[in-house]
C-alpha positions in Angstrom: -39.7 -164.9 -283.3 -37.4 -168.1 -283.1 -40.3 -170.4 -283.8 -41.1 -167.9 -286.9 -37.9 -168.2 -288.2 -37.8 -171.6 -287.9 -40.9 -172.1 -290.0 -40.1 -169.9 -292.4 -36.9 -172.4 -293.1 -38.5 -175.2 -293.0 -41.0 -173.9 -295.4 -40.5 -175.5 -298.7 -40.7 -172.1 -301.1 -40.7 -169.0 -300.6 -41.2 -167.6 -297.0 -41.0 -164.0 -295.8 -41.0 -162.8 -292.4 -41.2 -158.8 -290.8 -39.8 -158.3 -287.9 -40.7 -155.4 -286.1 -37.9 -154.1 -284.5 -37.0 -150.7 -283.1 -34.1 -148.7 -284.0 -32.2 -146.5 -280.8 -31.1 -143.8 -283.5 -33.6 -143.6 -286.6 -36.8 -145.0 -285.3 -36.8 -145.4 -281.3 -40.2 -146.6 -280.1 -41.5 -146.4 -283.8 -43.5 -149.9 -282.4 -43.8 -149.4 -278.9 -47.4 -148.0 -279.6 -48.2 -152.3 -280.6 -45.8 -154.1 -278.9 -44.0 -152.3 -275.9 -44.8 -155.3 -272.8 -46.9 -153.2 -271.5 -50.0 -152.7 -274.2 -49.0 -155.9 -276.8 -51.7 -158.1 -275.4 -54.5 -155.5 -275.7 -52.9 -154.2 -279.3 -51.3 -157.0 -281.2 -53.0 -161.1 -281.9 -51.2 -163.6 -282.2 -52.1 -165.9 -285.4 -51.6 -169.5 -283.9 -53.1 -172.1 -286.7 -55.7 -174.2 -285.3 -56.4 -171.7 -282.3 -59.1 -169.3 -282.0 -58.1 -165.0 -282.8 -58.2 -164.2 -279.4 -56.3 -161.6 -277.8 -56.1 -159.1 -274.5 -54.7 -159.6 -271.3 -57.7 -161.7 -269.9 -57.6 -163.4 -273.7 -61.1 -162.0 -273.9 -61.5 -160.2 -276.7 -61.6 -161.8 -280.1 -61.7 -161.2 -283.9 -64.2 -162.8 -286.5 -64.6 -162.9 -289.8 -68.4 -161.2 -291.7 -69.8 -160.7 -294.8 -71.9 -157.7 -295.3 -73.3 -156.3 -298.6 -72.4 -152.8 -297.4 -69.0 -153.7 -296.5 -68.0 -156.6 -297.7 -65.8 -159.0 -296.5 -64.5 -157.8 -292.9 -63.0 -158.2 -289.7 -65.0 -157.3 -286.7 -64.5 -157.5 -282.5 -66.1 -159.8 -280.6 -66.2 -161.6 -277.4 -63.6 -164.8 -277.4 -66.0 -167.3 -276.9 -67.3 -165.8 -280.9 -64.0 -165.6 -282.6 -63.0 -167.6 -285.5 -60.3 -170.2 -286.0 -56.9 -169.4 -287.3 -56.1 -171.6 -290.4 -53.2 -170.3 -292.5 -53.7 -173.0 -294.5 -56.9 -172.2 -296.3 -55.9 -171.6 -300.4 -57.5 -168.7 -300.4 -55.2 -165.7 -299.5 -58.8 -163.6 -298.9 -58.4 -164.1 -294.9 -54.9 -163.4 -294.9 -54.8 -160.5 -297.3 -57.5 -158.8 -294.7 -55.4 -159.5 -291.5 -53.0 -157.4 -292.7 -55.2 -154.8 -293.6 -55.8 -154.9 -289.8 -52.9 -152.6 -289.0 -54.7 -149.8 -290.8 -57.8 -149.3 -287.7 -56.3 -148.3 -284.6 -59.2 -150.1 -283.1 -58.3 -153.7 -284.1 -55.2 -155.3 -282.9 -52.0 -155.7 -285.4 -51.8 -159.6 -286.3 -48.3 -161.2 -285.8 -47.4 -165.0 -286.6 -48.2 -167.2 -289.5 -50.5 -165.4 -292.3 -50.3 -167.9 -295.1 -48.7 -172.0 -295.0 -49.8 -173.3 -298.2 -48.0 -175.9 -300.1 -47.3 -175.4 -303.7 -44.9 -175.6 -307.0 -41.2 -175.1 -305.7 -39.6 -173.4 -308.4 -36.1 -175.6 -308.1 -37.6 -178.8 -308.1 -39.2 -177.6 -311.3 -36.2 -177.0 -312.7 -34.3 -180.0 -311.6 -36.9 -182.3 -312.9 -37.1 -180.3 -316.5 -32.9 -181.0 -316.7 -33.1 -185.0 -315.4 -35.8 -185.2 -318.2 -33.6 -183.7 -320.8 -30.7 -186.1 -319.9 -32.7 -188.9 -319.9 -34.4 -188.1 -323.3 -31.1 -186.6 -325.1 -28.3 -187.8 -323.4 -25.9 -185.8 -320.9 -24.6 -184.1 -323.8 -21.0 -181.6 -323.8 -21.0 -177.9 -323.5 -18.6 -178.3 -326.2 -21.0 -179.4 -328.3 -23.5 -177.0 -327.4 -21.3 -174.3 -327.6 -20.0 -175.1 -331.4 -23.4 -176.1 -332.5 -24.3 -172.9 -334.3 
């Protein structure tokens, strides 16, 4: 969770992060189901970038990505030595958007870590360059004059 955090900071945009935390009055083992020590390997994958979906307490079982004219786009089980790479970097948010669909079949595992990294437009640096190219072209200008200007 640190290094999440961490990310998410670092991030230049907009980052959100869930954490999945249990509550001892309103929701006590709500998650315990996923992530109780004793069943998280066999019910929750890690996303790592760059590594492959693999998860279990052997690190056995895997997830891979298909295309079927039935079903469509999917994720499917599979033996580890099958299952796809984990890039979070991809533009397309197809991959991602179906991870977290994963939480929905009680036979898949629920994906935690890094769904999406991609580098974009950072709405403040927008904005700072569209006011230093104002000054430049028209001056710094007075709110007095601005104000009073009809």
């Amino acid at each position: 969770m640190t290094e999440t955090i961490r990310r998410a900071d670092a991030h230049r945009g907009t980052s959100f992060v869930e954490i999945l935390q249990n509550c001892v009055i309103f929701n006590k083992d709500f998650y315990s189901a996923d992530v109780d020590k004793k069943v998280r390997p066999d019910r929750t994958i890690d996303l790592r970038p760059g590594e492959p979906l693999v998860y279990g307490k052997e690190k056995d079982k895997g997830l891979r990505f298909a295309m079927s004219p039935e079903e469509g786009f999917t994720v499917e089980r599979c033996a580890a030595a099958e299952a796809d790479v984990w890039n979070p970097s991809v533009d397309s948010p197809a991959s991602a958007m179906l991870l977290t669909s994963l939480s929905e079949d009680p036979d898949l595992p629920l994906p935690v870590g890094r769904f999406r990294d991609v580098p974009g437009a950072v709405y403040e640096t927008g904005v700072n360059a569209q006011v230093e190219d104002a000054v430049a072209t028209k001056g710094a200008g007075e709110l007095k004059d601005l104000v009073y200007a009809g």
